[in-house]
C-alpha positions as CSV (number, residue, x, y, z in Angstrom):
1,X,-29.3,18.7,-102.6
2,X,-28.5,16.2,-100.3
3,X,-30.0,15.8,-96.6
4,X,-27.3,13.7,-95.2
5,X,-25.5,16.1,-93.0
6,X,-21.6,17.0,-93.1
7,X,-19.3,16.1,-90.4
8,X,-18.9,18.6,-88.3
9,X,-14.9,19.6,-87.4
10,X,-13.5,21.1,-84.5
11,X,-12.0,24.3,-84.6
12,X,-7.9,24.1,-84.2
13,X,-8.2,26.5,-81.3
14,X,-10.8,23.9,-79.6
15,X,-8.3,21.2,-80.5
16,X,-5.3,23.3,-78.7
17,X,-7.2,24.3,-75.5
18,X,-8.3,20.4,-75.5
19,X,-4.9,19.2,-75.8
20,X,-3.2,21.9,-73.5
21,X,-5.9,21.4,-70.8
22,X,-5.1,17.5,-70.7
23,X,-1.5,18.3,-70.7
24,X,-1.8,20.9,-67.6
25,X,-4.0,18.3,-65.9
26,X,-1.8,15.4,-66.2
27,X,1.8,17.5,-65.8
28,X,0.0,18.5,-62.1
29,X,-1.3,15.1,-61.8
30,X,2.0,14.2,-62.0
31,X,4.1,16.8,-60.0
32,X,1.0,16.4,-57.2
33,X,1.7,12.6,-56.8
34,X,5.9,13.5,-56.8
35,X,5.5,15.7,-54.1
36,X,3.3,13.6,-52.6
37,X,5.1,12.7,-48.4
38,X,4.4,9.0,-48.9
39,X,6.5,5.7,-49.4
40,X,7.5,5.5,-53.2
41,X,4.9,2.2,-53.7
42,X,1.8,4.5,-52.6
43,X,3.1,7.3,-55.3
44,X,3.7,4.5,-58.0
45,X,0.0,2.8,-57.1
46,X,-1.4,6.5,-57.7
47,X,0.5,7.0,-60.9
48,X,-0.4,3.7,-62.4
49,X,-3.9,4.0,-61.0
50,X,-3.6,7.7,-62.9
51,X,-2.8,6.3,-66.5
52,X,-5.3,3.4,-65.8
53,X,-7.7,6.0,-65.4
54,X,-6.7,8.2,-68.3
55,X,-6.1,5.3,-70.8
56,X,-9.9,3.8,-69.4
57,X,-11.5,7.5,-70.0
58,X,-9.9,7.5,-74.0
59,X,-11.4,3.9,-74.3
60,X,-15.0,4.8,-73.0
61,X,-14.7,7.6,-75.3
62,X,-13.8,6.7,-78.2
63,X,-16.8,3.3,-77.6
64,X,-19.1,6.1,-77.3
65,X,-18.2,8.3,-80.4
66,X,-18.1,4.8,-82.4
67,X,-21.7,3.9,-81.0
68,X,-22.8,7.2,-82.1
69,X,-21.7,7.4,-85.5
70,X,-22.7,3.8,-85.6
71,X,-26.2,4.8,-85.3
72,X,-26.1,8.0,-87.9
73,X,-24.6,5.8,-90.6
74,X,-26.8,3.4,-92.1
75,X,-25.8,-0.3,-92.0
76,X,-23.9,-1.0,-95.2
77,X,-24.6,-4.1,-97.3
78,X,-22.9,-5.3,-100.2
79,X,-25.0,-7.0,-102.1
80,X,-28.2,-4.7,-101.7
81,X,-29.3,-3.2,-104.7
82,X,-30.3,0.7,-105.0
């Protein structure tokens, strides 16, 4: 039996809500900053400044899941003998 542990999946109902909540969030995001009564360069700073935000938040995440499985995984070497 071995002791390493499996890698754990997410349920495709987890998956959905996750990918439905991000779409609700960014479609009102979106609809938020249309309606928004300012000049059209103040709606198009917040947009940008919303994917900036967004594509920031995948980034940090995806350094964080890499540093974690990083430091589950042992360090592979080549040349090391078993």
């Amino acid at each position: 039996m071995s002791d390493t542990p499996g890698k754990q999946q997410n349920t495709a109902a987890f998956y959905g809500q996750a990918v439905a909540s991000f779409a609700v969030a960014m479609a009102a995001t979106a609809i938020g900053i249309y309606q928004l009564s300012a000049d059209a360069w103040v709606r198009g700073f917040l947009a940008v400044a919303v994917l900036y935000l967004v594509t920031s938040a995948f980034t940090l995440a995806k350094v964080v899941r890499d540093r974690q499985d990083g430091a589950a995984a042992p360090a592979y070497t080549p040349f090391e003998k078993h």
